[in-house]
PLY file of the C-alpha trace (Angstrom):
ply
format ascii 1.0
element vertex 84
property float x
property float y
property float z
element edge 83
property int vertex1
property int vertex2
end_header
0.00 0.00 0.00
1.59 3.62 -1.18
1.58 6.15 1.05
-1.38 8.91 1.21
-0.27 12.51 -0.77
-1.69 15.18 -0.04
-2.00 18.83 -1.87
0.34 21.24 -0.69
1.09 25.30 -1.39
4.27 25.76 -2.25
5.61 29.27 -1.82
8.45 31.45 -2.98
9.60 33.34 -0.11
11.46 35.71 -2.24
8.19 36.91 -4.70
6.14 37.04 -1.44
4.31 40.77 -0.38
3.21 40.01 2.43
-0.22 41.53 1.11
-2.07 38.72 3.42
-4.70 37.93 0.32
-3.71 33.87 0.31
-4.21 33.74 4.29
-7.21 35.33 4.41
-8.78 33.23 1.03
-7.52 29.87 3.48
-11.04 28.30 4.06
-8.81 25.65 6.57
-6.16 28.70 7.91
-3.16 26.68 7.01
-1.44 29.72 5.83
-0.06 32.66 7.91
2.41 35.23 7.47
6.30 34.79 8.64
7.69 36.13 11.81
10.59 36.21 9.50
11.70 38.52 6.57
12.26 37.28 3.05
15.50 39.24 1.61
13.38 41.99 0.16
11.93 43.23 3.95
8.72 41.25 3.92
6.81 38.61 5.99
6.42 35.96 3.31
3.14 33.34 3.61
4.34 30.11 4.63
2.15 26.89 4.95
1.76 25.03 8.33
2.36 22.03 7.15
-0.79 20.47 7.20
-4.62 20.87 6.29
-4.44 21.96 3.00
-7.17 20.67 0.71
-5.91 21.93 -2.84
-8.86 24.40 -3.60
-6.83 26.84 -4.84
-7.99 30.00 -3.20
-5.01 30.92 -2.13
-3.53 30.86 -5.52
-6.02 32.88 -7.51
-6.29 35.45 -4.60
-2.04 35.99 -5.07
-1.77 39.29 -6.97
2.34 38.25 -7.18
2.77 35.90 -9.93
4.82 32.95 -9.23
4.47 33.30 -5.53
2.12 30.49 -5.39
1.68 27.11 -6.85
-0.53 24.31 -5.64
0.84 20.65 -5.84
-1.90 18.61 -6.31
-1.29 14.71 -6.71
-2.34 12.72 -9.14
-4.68 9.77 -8.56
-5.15 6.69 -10.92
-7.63 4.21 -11.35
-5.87 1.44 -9.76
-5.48 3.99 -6.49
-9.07 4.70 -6.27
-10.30 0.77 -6.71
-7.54 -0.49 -4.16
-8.77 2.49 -1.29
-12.42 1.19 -2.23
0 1
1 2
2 3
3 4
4 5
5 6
6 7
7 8
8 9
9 10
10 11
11 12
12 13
13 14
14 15
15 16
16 17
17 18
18 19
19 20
20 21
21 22
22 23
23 24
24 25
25 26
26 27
27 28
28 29
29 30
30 31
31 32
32 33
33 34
34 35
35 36
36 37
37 38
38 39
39 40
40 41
41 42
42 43
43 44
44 45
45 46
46 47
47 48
48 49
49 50
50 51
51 52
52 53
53 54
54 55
55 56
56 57
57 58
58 59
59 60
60 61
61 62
62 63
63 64
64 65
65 66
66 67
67 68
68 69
69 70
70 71
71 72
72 73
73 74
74 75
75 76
76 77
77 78
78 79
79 80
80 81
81 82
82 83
């Protein structure tokens, strides 16, 4: 038996505004703003770790392109029988 993925946000600390938009959008509040600065003076968004559910919100909410992208895993046929 494989092990269960999970969508993610992936982030680039660097592109980040700290603008708040993707933690707000969060329907689960997995995302929240650094107590850290990224090298340009902001606090970038950074993902808890855990929770996220791959809707996306966060990601059309971003007005930074390539700040955000959403890893969502693929699932085949043979997944979805066996977990059946």
């Amino acid at each position: 038996m494989s092990a269960l993925r999970l969508p993610y946000p992936e982030i680039c600390e660097l592109e980040c505004k700290a603008c708040g938009r993707c933690v707000a959008a969060c329907p689960k509040g997995v995302l929240r703003l650094s107590e850290g600065f990224n090298p340009r003076g902001y606090h970038y968004a950074e993902y808890g770790g855990e929770g996220c559910i791959g809707c996306g919100r966060c990601f059309y909410t971003c007005p930074e392109p390539y700040t955000l992208r959403i890893h969502l895993p693929a699932r085949d046929k043979a997944a979805k029988k066996a977990e059946a």
